[in-house]
N, C-alpha and C positions, 0 to 999 in steps of 0.2 A: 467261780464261773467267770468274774470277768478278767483275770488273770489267761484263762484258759480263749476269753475273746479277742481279749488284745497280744495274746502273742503268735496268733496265725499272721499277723502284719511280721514279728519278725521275721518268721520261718518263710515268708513270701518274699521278704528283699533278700535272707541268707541262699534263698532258691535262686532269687535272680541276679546275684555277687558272685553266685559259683558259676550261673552260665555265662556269665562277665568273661569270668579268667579263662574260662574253656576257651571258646571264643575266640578271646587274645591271645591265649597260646599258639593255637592253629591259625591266628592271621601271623603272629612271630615266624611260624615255624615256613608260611609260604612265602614271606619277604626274605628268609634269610635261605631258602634253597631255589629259589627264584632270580638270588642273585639280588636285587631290589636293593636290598639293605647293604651289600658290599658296593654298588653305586652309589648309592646317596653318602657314603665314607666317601667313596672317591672322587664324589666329586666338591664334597668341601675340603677334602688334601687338596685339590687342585687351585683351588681358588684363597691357598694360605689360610684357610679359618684354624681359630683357635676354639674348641668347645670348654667354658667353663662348666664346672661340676662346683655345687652349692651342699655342703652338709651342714645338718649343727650338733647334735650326738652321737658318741661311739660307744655303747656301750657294752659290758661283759649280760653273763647270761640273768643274773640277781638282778643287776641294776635293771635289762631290759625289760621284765616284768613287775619291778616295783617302782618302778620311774610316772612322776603325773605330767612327764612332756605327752605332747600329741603323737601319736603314730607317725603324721608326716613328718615328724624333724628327728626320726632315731632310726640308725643301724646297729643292727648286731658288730659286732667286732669282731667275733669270728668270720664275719662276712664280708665287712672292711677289706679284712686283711687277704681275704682271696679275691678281692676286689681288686685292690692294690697289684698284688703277685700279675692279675689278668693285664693290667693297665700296663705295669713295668716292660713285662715282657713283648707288646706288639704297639707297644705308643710311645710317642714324644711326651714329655713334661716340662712342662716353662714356668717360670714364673712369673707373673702378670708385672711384673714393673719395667723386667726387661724383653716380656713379650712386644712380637711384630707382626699383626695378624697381615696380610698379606704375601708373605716371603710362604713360598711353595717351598714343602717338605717332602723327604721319603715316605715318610712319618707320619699319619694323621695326629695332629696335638694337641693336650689335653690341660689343662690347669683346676687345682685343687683349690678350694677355697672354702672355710667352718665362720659360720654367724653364731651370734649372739657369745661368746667365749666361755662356754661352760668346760668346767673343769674336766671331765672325762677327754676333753681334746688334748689337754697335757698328759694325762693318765694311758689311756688307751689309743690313740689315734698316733700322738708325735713318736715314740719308739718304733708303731709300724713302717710309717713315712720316711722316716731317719733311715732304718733296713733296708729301705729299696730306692733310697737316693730321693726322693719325691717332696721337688719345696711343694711349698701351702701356702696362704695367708687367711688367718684368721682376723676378722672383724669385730670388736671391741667396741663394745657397750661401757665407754671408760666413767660413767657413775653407779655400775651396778655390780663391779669387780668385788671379787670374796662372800659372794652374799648367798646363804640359802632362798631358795624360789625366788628370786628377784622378779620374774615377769610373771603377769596379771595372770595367763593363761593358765601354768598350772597351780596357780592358789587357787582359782576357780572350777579347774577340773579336782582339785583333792578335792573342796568341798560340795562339790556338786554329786560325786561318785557317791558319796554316806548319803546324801536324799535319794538319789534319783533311783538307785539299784532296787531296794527294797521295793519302789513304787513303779518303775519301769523293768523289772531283771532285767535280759539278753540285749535290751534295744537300749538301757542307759548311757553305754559309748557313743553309739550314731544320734544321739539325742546333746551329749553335750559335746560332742564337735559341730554340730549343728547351731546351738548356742555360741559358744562358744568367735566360732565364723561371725554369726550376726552384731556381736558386740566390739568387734575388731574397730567400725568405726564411727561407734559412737564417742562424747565426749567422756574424760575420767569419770566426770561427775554420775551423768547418766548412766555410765556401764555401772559403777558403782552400786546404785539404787537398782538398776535390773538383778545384779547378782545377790544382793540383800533379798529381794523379792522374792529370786529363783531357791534360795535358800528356806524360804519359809519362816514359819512364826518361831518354831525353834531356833534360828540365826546362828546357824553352825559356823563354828569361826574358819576365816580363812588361814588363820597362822598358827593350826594345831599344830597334832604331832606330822611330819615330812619324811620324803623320803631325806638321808640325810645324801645322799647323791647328787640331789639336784641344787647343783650348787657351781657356783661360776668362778673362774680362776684368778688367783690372787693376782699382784703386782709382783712378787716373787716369782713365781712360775711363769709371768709371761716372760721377764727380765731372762731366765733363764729358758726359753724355749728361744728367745730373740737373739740370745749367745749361741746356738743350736742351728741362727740360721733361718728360723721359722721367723717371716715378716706378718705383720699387722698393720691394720688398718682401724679406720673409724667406720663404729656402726652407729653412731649419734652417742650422746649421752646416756640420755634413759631411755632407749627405745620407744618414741614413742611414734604412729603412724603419722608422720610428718603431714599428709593432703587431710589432717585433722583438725591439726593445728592453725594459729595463725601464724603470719611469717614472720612477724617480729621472734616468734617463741623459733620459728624454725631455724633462722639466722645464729640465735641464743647456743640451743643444740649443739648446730654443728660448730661455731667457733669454741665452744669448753670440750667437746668432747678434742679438736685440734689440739689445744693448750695440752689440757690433763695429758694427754699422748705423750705431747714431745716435751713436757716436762718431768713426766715417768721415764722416759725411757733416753731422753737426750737424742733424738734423730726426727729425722721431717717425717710427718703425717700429710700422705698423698694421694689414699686410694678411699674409697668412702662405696659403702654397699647402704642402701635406702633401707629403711627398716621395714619390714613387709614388701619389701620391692617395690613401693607404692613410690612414686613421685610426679612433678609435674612444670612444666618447661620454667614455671617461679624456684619451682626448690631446686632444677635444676642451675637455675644461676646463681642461686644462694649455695649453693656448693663448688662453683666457679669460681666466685667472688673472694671465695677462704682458701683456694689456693691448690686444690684437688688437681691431681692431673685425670685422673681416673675415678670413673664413678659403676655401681654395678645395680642392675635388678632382677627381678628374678624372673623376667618375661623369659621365654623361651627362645632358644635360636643361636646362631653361631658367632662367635666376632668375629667381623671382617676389618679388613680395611676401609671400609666406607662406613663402618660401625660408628656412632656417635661415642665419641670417648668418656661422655659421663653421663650415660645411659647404656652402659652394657648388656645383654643379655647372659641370661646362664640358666642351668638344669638341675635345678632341685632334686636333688636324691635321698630317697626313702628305703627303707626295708624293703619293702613291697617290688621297686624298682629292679632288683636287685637279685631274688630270688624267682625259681620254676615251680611249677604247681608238686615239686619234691620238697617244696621249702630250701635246699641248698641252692649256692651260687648261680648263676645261668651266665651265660659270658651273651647268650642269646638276649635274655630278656634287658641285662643291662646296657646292650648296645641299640636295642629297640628305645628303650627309654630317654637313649640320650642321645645320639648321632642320628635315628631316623626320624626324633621328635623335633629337633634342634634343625635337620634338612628342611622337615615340612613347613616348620615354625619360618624361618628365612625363605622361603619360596613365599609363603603368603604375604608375609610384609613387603618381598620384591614386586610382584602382584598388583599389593593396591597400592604403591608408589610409580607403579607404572602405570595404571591405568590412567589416572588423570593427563601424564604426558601422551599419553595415545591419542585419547581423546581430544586433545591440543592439536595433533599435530592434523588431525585428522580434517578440523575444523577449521583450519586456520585457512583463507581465502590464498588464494594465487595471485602473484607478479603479472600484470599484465603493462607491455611496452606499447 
């Protein structure tokens, strides 16, 4: 019985997720024969924006279903790659070092860029990229390199799935990304003890059996992705959410993960993407200070030329992003997700940077002789 009470709450959010995508489908489908969505392209071609695109897994069809990443951070690679094929053929591609957001193109432009360095980016991702010309940079976590599950999140989704399913079925997913979110930022210590908690009296360990895929790429593989042409950056050391931390620790971070770089690899470390895109106008000088020309978050919106160079905006791409209510590629839905979310996103910020000067000018008393 109470199996049978508690999963009408599923069936009533899985009711109201499908009338979500319906929904969004049919506002996609009147933006893009509306014309709507080929303006809002056009008009950041016009105005030189560059849209960063943000992945961090690519994986085949095993991996995709036995992987304990979160849904937001994985594509399929059969999806990728028609991804790529769509981009190649109607976009510019630049690389963020010798990007010029400003300069008007025929071209609306696009740049790649993979967080946290997991190993599927050398496996599946860099042979697609290489085939259709398309640089990257990927973002390097330079103390967590070679490691299985290095990050907290999915040692905590493996063992939260063996409690929770049994005791939650269909709604255990939406329960530990939920979790999961709320522990982002607490401190080590704290998230520690809550996942113990969440674990229960039986203390299912975090470091059983894995998948063995989820696993981040050696100093070998990136040496040779970087002879390849494929540029890197710093994602911090140990990824940890920097506006967590104190700033002595943040300072710490970013100058080792600098070092470990350019002592791996022998070339300058100059681009720096914020771990969870979280930062703030302190860690943005503690990134100044070590020498970055370039910094990235994952806010939303386009880079321009008046774009703040180390606080960049970019669009996180998911599965989800990517595909139509057929489950295959959409060229529809992925230029919804990125160019009319990336419009909207920089209209708003223009917005409230304007309105205070409005309000200025508005106020401001008259010259009288």
């Amino acid at each position: 019985m109470r199996s049978g009470r508690s999963d009408w709450l599923f069936r009533s959010g899985q009711l109201m997720d499908t009338v979500h995508v319906l929904l969004q489908a049919l506002w996609m489908r009147a933006l893009y024969f509306s014309g709507a969505l080929w303006w809002a392209k056009r008009d950041l071609r016009r105005r030189g924006a560059i849209v960063v695109l943000t992945f961090h897994r690519i994986l085949d069809e095993q991996a995709f279903s036995r992987t304990d990443s979160l849904p937001f951070i994985v594509v399929r690679k059969k999806t990728f790659r028609q991804l790529v094929q769509h981009v190649a053929a109607r976009y510019d591609t630049v690389d963020i070092r010798g990007a010029s957001p400003g300069n008007v193109t025929k071209r609306l432009r696009l740049a790649f860029t993979l967080d946290d360095g997991w190993q599927d980016n050398y496996v599946n991702a860099r042979p697609i990229l290489r085939e259709h010309g398309i640089p990257a940079t990927v973002f390097l976590c330079t103390g967590l390199t070679g490691q299985r599950m290095p990050f907290w999140p999915e040692r905590t989704r493996m063992a939260l799935r063996r409690c929770l399913s049994e005791r939650c079925g269909r709604r255990s997913e939406t329960l530990i990304e939920a979790l999961i979110e709320s522990l982002k930022y607490c401190s080590a210590e704290a998230r520690d003890a809550h996942i113990r908690m969440l674990r229960g009296p039986e203390n299912i360990s975090e470091t059983g059996s894995s998948f063995e895929g989820d696993v981040t790429l050696t100093w070998d593989q990136v040496r040779i992705m970087h002879g390849q042409g494929v540029r890197f950056g710093s994602h911090s050391h140990s990824h940890p959410i920097l506006t967590t931390v104190p700033l002595e620790a943040v300072a710490e971070e970013i100058r080792m993960s600098k070092r470990s770089f350019e002592a791996k690899l022998g070339t300058e470390c100059d681009v720096f993407a914020y771990p969870n895109g979280d930062w703030s106008p302190e860690i943005r000088e503690a990134v100044a200070e070590c020498g970055f020309r370039y910094a990235f978050t994952t806010e939303r919106g386009a880079w321009l030329a008046s774009s703040d160079p180390l606080a960049i905006p970019r669009a996180n791409i998911q599965q989800q992003d990517l595909v139509g209510l057929s489950g295959r590629f959409s060229p529809v839905m992925f230029e919804y997700a990125t160019f009319w979310k990336a419009w909207l996103a920089t209209r708003r910020i223009e917005q409230r940077s304007e309105g205070p000067a409005r309000a200025r000018s508005v106020t401001l008393p008259q010259e009288t002789t």
